[in-house]
KENU-65082 format. One line per 4 residues: their letters; for each residue x, y, z of C-alpha. Coordinates in steps of 0.1 Angstrom, whole numbers. Last residue first. Example, Ala and Ser with C-alpha at 12.3 -4.5 7.8 and 13.67 -1.06 7.14 Angstrom:
SA	137/-11/71  123/-45/78
This chain:
XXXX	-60/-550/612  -46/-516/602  -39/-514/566  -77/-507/556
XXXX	-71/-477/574  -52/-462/548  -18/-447/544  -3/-463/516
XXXX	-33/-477/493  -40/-505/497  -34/-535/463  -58/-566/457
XXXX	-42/-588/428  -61/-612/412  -43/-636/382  -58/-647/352
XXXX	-27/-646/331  -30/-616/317  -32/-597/349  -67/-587/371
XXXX	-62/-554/396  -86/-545/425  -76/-512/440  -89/-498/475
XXXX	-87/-466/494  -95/-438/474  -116/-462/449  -108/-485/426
XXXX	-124/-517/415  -118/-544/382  -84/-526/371  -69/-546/340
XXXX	-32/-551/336  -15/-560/304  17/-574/303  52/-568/285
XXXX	88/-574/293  91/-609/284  115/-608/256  133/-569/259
XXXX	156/-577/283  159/-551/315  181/-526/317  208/-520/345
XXXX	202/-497/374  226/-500/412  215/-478/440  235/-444/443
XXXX	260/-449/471  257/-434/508  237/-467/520  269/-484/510
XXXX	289/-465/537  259/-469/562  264/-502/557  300/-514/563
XXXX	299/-493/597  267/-510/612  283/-541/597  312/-535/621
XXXX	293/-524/651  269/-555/646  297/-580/642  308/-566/674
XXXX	279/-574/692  274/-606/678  307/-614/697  297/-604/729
XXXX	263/-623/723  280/-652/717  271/-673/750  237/-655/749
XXXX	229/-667/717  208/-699/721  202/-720/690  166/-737/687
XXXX	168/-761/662  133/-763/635  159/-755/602  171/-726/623
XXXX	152/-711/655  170/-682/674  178/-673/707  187/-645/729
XXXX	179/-620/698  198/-589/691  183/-557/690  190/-533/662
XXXX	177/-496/664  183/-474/635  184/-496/607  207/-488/578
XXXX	194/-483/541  209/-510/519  213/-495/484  190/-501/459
XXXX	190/-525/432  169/-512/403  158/-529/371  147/-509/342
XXXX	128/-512/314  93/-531/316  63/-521/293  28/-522/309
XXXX	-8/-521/287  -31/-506/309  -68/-515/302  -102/-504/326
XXXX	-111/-474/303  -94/-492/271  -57/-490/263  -37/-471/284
XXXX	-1/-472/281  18/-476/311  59/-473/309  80/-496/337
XXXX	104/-495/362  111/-528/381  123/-522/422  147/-543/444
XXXX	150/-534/482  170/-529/509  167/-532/545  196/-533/567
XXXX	207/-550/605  183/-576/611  170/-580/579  146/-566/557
XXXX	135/-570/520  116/-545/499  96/-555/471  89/-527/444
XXXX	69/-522/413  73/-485/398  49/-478/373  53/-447/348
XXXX	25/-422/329  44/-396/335  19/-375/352  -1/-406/357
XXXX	29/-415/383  18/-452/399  37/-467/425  33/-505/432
XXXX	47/-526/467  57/-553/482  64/-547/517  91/-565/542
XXXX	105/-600/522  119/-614/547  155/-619/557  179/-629/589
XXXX	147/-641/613  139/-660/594  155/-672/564  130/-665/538
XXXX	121/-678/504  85/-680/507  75/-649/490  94/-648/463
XXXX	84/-686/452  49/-675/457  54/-650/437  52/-664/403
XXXX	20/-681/418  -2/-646/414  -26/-654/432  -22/-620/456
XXXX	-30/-601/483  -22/-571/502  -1/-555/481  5/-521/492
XXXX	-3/-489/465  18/-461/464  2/-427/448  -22/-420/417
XXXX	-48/-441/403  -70/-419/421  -62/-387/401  -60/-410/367
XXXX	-101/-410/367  -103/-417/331  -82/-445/334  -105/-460/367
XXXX	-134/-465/342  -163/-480/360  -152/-462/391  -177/-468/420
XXXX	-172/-507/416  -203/-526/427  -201/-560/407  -158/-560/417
XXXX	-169/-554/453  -191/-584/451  -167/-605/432  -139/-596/455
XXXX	-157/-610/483  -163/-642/471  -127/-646/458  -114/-638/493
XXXX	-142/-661/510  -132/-689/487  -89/-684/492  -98/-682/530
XXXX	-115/-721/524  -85/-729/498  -59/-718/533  -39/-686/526
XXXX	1/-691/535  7/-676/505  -21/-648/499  -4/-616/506
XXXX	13/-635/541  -24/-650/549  -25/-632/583  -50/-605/580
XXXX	-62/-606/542  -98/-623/554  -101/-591/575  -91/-565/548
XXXX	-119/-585/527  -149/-575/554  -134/-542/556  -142/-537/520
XXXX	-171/-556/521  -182/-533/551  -176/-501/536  -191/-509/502
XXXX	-224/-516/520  -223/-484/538  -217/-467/507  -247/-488/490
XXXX	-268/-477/524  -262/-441/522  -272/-442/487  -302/-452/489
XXXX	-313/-428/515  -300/-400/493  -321/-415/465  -352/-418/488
XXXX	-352/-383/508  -348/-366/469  -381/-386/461  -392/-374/493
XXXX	-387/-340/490  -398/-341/451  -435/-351/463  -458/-369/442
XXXX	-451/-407/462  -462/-387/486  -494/-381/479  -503/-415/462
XXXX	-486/-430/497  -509/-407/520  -535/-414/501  -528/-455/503
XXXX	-526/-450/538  -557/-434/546  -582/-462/528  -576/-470/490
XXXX	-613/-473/473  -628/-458/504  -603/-436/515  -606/-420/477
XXXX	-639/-410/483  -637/-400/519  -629/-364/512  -668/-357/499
XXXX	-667/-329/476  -700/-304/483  -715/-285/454  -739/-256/464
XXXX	-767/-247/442  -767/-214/432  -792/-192/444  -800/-155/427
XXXX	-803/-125/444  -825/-90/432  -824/-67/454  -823/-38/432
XXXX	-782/-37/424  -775/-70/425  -805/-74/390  -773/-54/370
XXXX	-763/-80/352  -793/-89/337  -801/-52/324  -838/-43/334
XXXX	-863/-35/313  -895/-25/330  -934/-30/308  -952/-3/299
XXXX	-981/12/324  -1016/-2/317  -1009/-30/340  -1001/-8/373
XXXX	-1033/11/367  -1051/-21/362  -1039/-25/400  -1041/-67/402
XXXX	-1005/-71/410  -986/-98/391  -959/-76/381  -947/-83/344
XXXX	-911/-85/343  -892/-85/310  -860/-96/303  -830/-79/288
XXXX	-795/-88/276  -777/-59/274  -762/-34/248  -801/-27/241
XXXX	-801/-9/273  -779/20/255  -793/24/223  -827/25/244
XXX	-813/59/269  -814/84/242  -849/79/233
Protein backbone atom coordinates (compact mmCIF):
# COMPACT_ATOMS: atom_id res chain seq x y z
CA UNK A 1 0.00 0.00 0.00
CA UNK A 2 2.80 2.18 0.59
CA UNK A 3 4.09 2.23 -2.89
CA UNK A 4 0.23 3.65 -4.60
CA UNK A 5 0.52 7.26 -2.99
CA UNK A 6 3.60 7.33 -4.70
CA UNK A 7 2.65 6.09 -8.52
CA UNK A 8 -0.31 8.15 -8.26
CA UNK A 9 2.18 11.28 -8.51
CA UNK A 10 2.36 10.19 -12.20
CA UNK A 11 0.51 10.02 -15.08
CA UNK A 12 -0.34 6.33 -15.57
CA UNK A 13 -1.53 4.10 -18.38
CA UNK A 14 -2.46 0.79 -18.45
CA UNK A 15 -1.20 -2.12 -20.60
CA UNK A 16 -3.04 -5.17 -21.16
CA UNK A 17 -0.76 -7.91 -22.82
CA UNK A 18 -2.30 -9.45 -25.62
CA UNK A 19 -1.15 -12.92 -24.78
CA UNK A 20 -3.68 -15.71 -24.66
CA UNK A 21 -2.27 -17.29 -21.11
CA UNK A 22 -5.58 -16.86 -19.01
CA UNK A 23 -3.07 -17.09 -16.27
CA UNK A 24 -1.44 -13.90 -17.51
CA UNK A 25 -5.11 -12.30 -17.76
CA UNK A 26 -6.26 -13.14 -14.41
CA UNK A 27 -3.20 -11.27 -12.93
CA UNK A 28 -3.95 -7.28 -12.23
CA UNK A 29 -3.15 -4.97 -14.59
CA UNK A 30 0.87 -3.04 -14.59
CA UNK A 31 1.15 0.66 -14.00
CA UNK A 32 3.88 2.18 -15.28
CA UNK A 33 4.94 5.86 -14.73
CA UNK A 34 5.08 7.75 -18.33
CA UNK A 35 8.22 9.08 -17.84
CA UNK A 36 9.93 6.38 -16.82
CA UNK A 37 8.85 3.92 -20.20
CA UNK A 38 13.25 4.69 -21.13
CA UNK A 39 13.97 2.62 -18.48
CA UNK A 40 12.09 -0.87 -19.78
CA UNK A 41 12.71 -0.52 -23.36
CA UNK A 42 10.28 1.30 -24.09
CA UNK A 43 11.17 4.14 -27.18
CA UNK A 44 9.06 6.41 -28.76
CA UNK A 45 9.49 7.98 -32.51
CA UNK A 46 9.30 11.49 -33.22
CA UNK A 47 8.89 12.50 -36.51
CA UNK A 48 11.81 14.31 -37.84
CA UNK A 49 11.48 17.84 -39.24
CA UNK A 50 13.76 18.75 -42.11
CA UNK A 51 14.33 22.75 -43.17
CA UNK A 52 15.01 23.04 -46.74
CA UNK A 53 17.94 25.93 -47.24
CA UNK A 54 16.73 26.58 -50.69
CA UNK A 55 13.60 28.35 -49.62
CA UNK A 56 14.80 31.68 -49.52
CA UNK A 57 17.21 31.04 -52.85
CA UNK A 58 14.11 30.50 -54.50
CA UNK A 59 12.21 33.60 -53.83
CA UNK A 60 15.71 35.73 -53.82
CA UNK A 61 18.45 33.41 -55.24
CA UNK A 62 22.19 33.35 -53.40
CA UNK A 63 22.86 36.92 -53.76
CA UNK A 64 19.93 38.34 -52.35
CA UNK A 65 20.80 36.05 -48.93
CA UNK A 66 24.01 37.04 -48.93
CA UNK A 67 22.80 40.89 -49.14
CA UNK A 68 19.76 40.24 -46.36
CA UNK A 69 22.70 38.70 -44.25
CA UNK A 70 24.90 41.26 -44.54
CA UNK A 71 22.98 43.99 -44.71
CA UNK A 72 22.45 42.52 -40.63
CA UNK A 73 25.98 42.72 -39.87
CA UNK A 74 27.59 45.73 -37.63
CA UNK A 75 31.07 44.93 -39.44
CA UNK A 76 29.84 45.94 -42.57
CA UNK A 77 27.76 48.69 -41.64
CA UNK A 78 30.86 50.07 -39.76
CA UNK A 79 32.93 48.92 -43.34
CA UNK A 80 30.32 51.28 -45.14
CA UNK A 81 30.51 54.53 -43.06
CA UNK A 82 34.24 54.45 -42.95
CA UNK A 83 34.11 53.76 -46.67
CA UNK A 84 32.01 56.76 -47.06
CA UNK A 85 33.99 58.82 -45.52
CA UNK A 86 37.18 58.17 -47.14
CA UNK A 87 35.70 59.14 -50.28
CA UNK A 88 34.03 62.69 -48.96
CA UNK A 89 37.77 63.41 -47.61
CA UNK A 90 39.16 62.51 -50.79
CA UNK A 91 36.66 64.52 -52.47
CA UNK A 92 37.45 67.58 -50.30
CA UNK A 93 41.09 67.08 -51.15
CA UNK A 94 40.75 67.37 -54.76
CA UNK A 95 38.35 70.58 -54.83
CA UNK A 96 40.58 72.04 -52.66
CA UNK A 97 43.60 71.46 -54.83
CA UNK A 98 41.40 71.80 -57.75
CA UNK A 99 40.83 75.76 -56.55
CA UNK A 100 44.70 76.17 -55.52
CA UNK A 101 45.25 75.46 -59.26
CA UNK A 102 42.66 77.98 -60.73
CA UNK A 103 44.48 80.54 -57.97
CA UNK A 104 48.02 79.89 -59.68
CA UNK A 105 48.77 82.96 -61.60
CA UNK A 106 45.73 85.29 -61.25
CA UNK A 107 47.74 87.88 -58.90
CA UNK A 108 44.83 87.07 -55.75
CA UNK A 109 42.17 87.46 -58.35
CA UNK A 110 43.30 90.77 -60.47
CA UNK A 111 44.66 89.65 -63.41
CA UNK A 112 41.84 86.61 -63.28
CA UNK A 113 40.11 86.19 -66.71
CA UNK A 114 35.66 86.08 -66.20
CA UNK A 115 36.12 82.22 -67.51
CA UNK A 116 38.92 81.60 -64.31
CA UNK A 117 36.52 83.93 -62.24
CA UNK A 118 33.51 81.00 -63.17
CA UNK A 119 35.58 78.00 -62.28
CA UNK A 120 36.78 79.92 -59.03
CA UNK A 121 33.10 80.61 -58.02
CA UNK A 122 32.16 77.09 -59.07
CA UNK A 123 34.48 75.57 -56.97
CA UNK A 124 33.98 77.56 -53.99
CA UNK A 125 30.33 76.70 -54.03
CA UNK A 126 31.06 73.08 -53.77
CA UNK A 127 33.53 73.41 -51.01
CA UNK A 128 31.29 76.02 -49.35
CA UNK A 129 28.06 72.98 -49.66
CA UNK A 130 30.64 70.47 -47.93
CA UNK A 131 32.23 72.51 -45.17
CA UNK A 132 33.60 70.30 -42.29
CA UNK A 133 33.10 73.13 -39.81
CA UNK A 134 29.58 74.32 -39.81
CA UNK A 135 30.42 76.72 -37.00
CA UNK A 136 34.09 77.75 -37.47
CA UNK A 137 33.46 80.24 -33.95
CA UNK A 138 33.04 77.43 -31.94
CA UNK A 139 36.11 75.85 -33.25
CA UNK A 140 38.42 79.07 -32.48
CA UNK A 141 41.60 76.57 -32.41
CA UNK A 142 41.51 76.48 -36.25
CA UNK A 143 40.70 80.04 -36.72
CA UNK A 144 44.01 80.55 -35.19
CA UNK A 145 47.41 81.48 -36.96
CA UNK A 146 48.32 83.62 -40.32
CA UNK A 147 46.24 83.20 -43.10
CA UNK A 148 47.53 84.13 -47.04
CA UNK A 149 45.27 85.62 -49.36
CA UNK A 150 45.04 83.76 -52.24
CA UNK A 151 42.13 85.28 -53.79
CA UNK A 152 39.90 87.88 -53.78
CA UNK A 153 36.77 90.05 -55.39
CA UNK A 154 37.01 92.37 -53.30
CA UNK A 155 37.41 95.54 -55.95
CA UNK A 156 38.75 97.96 -53.16
CA UNK A 157 41.85 96.06 -53.82
CA UNK A 158 42.18 95.94 -57.08
CA UNK A 159 43.43 99.46 -56.96
CA UNK A 160 46.16 98.06 -54.22
CA UNK A 161 47.08 95.54 -56.13
CA UNK A 162 47.77 96.97 -59.43
CA UNK A 163 49.76 99.90 -58.42
CA UNK A 164 53.20 98.68 -58.94
CA UNK A 165 56.36 99.90 -60.46
CA UNK A 166 58.05 96.84 -61.40
CA UNK A 167 60.56 95.86 -60.70
CA UNK A 168 61.06 98.82 -57.81
CA UNK A 169 57.65 97.82 -55.68
CA UNK A 170 54.95 95.13 -55.47
CA UNK A 171 52.78 94.37 -53.24
CA UNK A 172 54.71 90.90 -51.65
CA UNK A 173 51.94 88.94 -49.41
CA UNK A 174 48.73 90.08 -48.22
CA UNK A 175 47.96 88.76 -45.30
CA UNK A 176 45.33 88.09 -42.05
CA UNK A 177 46.36 86.97 -38.44
CA UNK A 178 43.85 85.91 -36.10
CA UNK A 179 44.60 85.77 -32.00
CA UNK A 180 41.25 84.00 -30.44
CA UNK A 181 43.03 84.43 -27.27
CA UNK A 182 42.54 88.05 -27.63
CA UNK A 183 40.05 87.93 -29.79
CA UNK A 184 42.26 90.49 -32.35
CA UNK A 185 42.79 90.55 -36.33
CA UNK A 186 45.78 91.76 -37.71
CA UNK A 187 45.43 92.49 -41.67
CA UNK A 188 48.65 93.07 -43.35
CA UNK A 189 50.07 93.74 -46.96
CA UNK A 190 53.68 93.74 -47.29
CA UNK A 191 55.47 95.53 -50.12
CA UNK A 192 59.00 94.68 -51.51
CA UNK A 193 61.47 96.34 -53.36
CA UNK A 194 64.76 95.91 -54.49
CA UNK A 195 66.55 96.86 -51.62
CA UNK A 196 63.70 96.74 -48.35
CA UNK A 197 60.51 95.33 -47.72
CA UNK A 198 58.10 96.95 -45.49
CA UNK A 199 54.71 96.65 -44.85
CA UNK A 200 51.46 98.38 -43.54
CA UNK A 201 49.14 96.40 -41.15
CA UNK A 202 45.20 97.41 -39.69
CA UNK A 203 44.57 96.20 -36.09
CA UNK A 204 41.31 95.29 -35.33
CA UNK A 205 38.82 93.77 -32.32
CA UNK A 206 36.50 90.56 -33.45
CA UNK A 207 33.33 90.14 -31.81
CA UNK A 208 31.53 87.02 -32.61
CA UNK A 209 28.12 87.23 -33.41
CA UNK A 210 26.54 83.98 -34.79
CA UNK A 211 28.57 80.50 -35.26
CA UNK A 212 29.74 81.65 -38.83
CA UNK A 213 29.55 85.85 -37.82
CA UNK A 214 32.43 88.07 -36.69
CA UNK A 215 31.68 91.50 -36.31
CA UNK A 216 35.33 93.51 -36.95
CA UNK A 217 36.25 96.90 -35.31
CA UNK A 218 39.35 98.76 -36.78
CA UNK A 219 41.81 100.80 -34.44
CA UNK A 220 45.06 101.01 -35.30
CA UNK A 221 47.16 101.56 -38.34
CA UNK A 222 50.78 100.43 -38.37
CA UNK A 223 53.64 101.45 -40.62
CA UNK A 224 56.47 99.30 -40.14
CA UNK A 225 59.84 99.87 -40.53
CA UNK A 226 61.76 98.73 -43.69
CA UNK A 227 63.44 95.48 -42.90
CA UNK A 228 66.79 95.22 -45.09
CA UNK A 229 67.30 92.52 -47.68
CA UNK A 230 70.04 90.29 -47.47
CA UNK A 231 71.08 89.64 -50.87
CA UNK A 232 70.45 92.42 -53.56
CA UNK A 233 71.23 91.77 -57.23
CA UNK A 234 71.09 94.38 -59.63
CA UNK A 235 69.35 93.97 -62.91
CA UNK A 236 71.27 94.43 -66.41
CA UNK A 237 68.20 95.95 -67.75
CA UNK A 238 64.99 97.01 -66.93
CA UNK A 239 61.60 97.68 -68.62
CA UNK A 240 59.74 101.13 -67.81
CA UNK A 241 56.46 102.34 -69.30
CA UNK A 242 57.14 99.29 -72.19
CA UNK A 243 61.25 100.89 -72.81
CA UNK A 244 63.82 98.63 -72.16
CA UNK A 245 66.71 100.63 -70.24
CA UNK A 246 70.07 98.91 -70.05
CA UNK A 247 72.07 99.26 -66.83
CA UNK A 248 75.33 98.02 -67.39
CA UNK A 249 76.76 101.50 -68.28
CA UNK A 250 75.55 102.62 -64.61
CA UNK A 251 75.98 99.77 -62.90
CA UNK A 252 79.11 101.38 -60.96
CA UNK A 253 76.94 103.87 -59.89
CA UNK A 254 73.89 101.72 -58.86
CA UNK A 255 76.35 100.06 -56.90
CA UNK A 256 76.97 102.83 -54.73
CA UNK A 257 73.49 103.89 -54.40
CA UNK A 258 73.01 100.35 -53.07
CA UNK A 259 75.88 100.69 -50.32
CA UNK A 260 74.32 103.89 -49.26
CA UNK A 261 70.66 102.79 -49.02
CA UNK A 262 71.91 99.53 -47.54
CA UNK A 263 73.28 101.96 -44.76
CA UNK A 264 70.07 104.35 -44.66
CA UNK A 265 68.06 101.20 -44.00
CA UNK A 266 69.18 99.17 -41.65
CA UNK A 267 69.26 102.36 -39.45
CA UNK A 268 65.43 102.74 -39.99
CA UNK A 269 64.92 99.00 -39.70
CA UNK A 270 66.30 99.65 -35.92
CA UNK A 271 63.21 102.03 -35.16
CA UNK A 272 59.90 100.98 -33.76
CA UNK A 273 57.32 101.04 -36.71
CA UNK A 274 55.13 104.06 -36.86
CA UNK A 275 51.05 103.52 -35.08
CA UNK A 276 48.47 106.25 -35.28
CA UNK A 277 44.57 105.50 -34.75
CA UNK A 278 42.33 104.93 -37.20
CA UNK A 279 38.87 107.17 -37.68
CA UNK A 280 36.05 106.04 -36.10
CA UNK A 281 33.49 106.45 -39.53
CA UNK A 282 34.09 103.40 -41.53
CA UNK A 283 35.86 101.26 -39.19
CA UNK A 284 33.30 98.47 -38.98
CA UNK A 285 32.48 95.23 -41.09
CA UNK A 286 31.21 92.00 -40.61
CA UNK A 287 32.88 88.96 -41.90
CA UNK A 288 31.21 85.59 -42.36
CA UNK A 289 33.30 82.26 -42.65
CA UNK A 290 31.54 79.86 -45.41
CA UNK A 291 34.56 76.86 -45.08
CA UNK A 292 37.42 76.23 -42.74
CA UNK A 293 39.42 73.62 -42.17
CA UNK A 294 43.40 73.18 -41.12
CA UNK A 295 44.35 74.27 -44.40
CA UNK A 296 41.75 76.30 -46.03
CA UNK A 297 39.42 79.39 -45.06
CA UNK A 298 36.57 80.73 -47.15
CA UNK A 299 35.48 84.23 -45.90
CA UNK A 300 32.25 86.34 -47.38
CA UNK A 301 32.21 90.44 -46.38
CA UNK A 302 29.32 92.79 -46.18
CA UNK A 303 29.50 93.76 -49.39
CA UNK A 304 29.22 90.46 -51.11
CA UNK A 305 32.72 89.95 -51.53
CA UNK A 306 34.72 86.27 -51.53
CA UNK A 307 37.77 85.98 -49.98
CA UNK A 308 39.83 82.54 -50.09
CA UNK A 309 42.70 82.85 -47.33
CA UNK A 310 45.93 79.63 -46.90
CA UNK A 311 46.93 79.10 -44.22
CA UNK A 312 50.92 79.85 -43.69
CA UNK A 313 52.66 76.82 -44.13
CA UNK A 314 50.46 74.69 -46.29
CA UNK A 315 50.81 72.73 -49.26
CA UNK A 316 48.10 74.35 -50.84
CA UNK A 317 50.78 77.33 -51.24
CA UNK A 318 52.94 75.36 -53.46
CA UNK A 319 51.72 75.36 -57.12
Amino acid sequence: MATVPLFSQFPCKTLVPSSSNTKSQSKSPILLPINRRSEIGISVHRPDFKIRATDIDDEWGQEGVERVLSSSSPVSVAEKVADEAIESVEEMERLKRSLADSLYGTDRGLSASSDTRAEISELITQLESKNPTPAPNEALFLLNGKWILAYTSFVGLFPLLSRRIEPLVKVDEISQTIDSDSFTVQNSVRFAGPFSTTSFSTNAKFEIRSPKRVQIKFEQGVIGTPQLTDSIEIPESVEVLGQKIDLNPIKGLLTSVQDTASSVARTISNQPPLKFSLPSDNTQSWLLTTYLDKDLRISRGDGGSVFVLIKEGSSLLNP
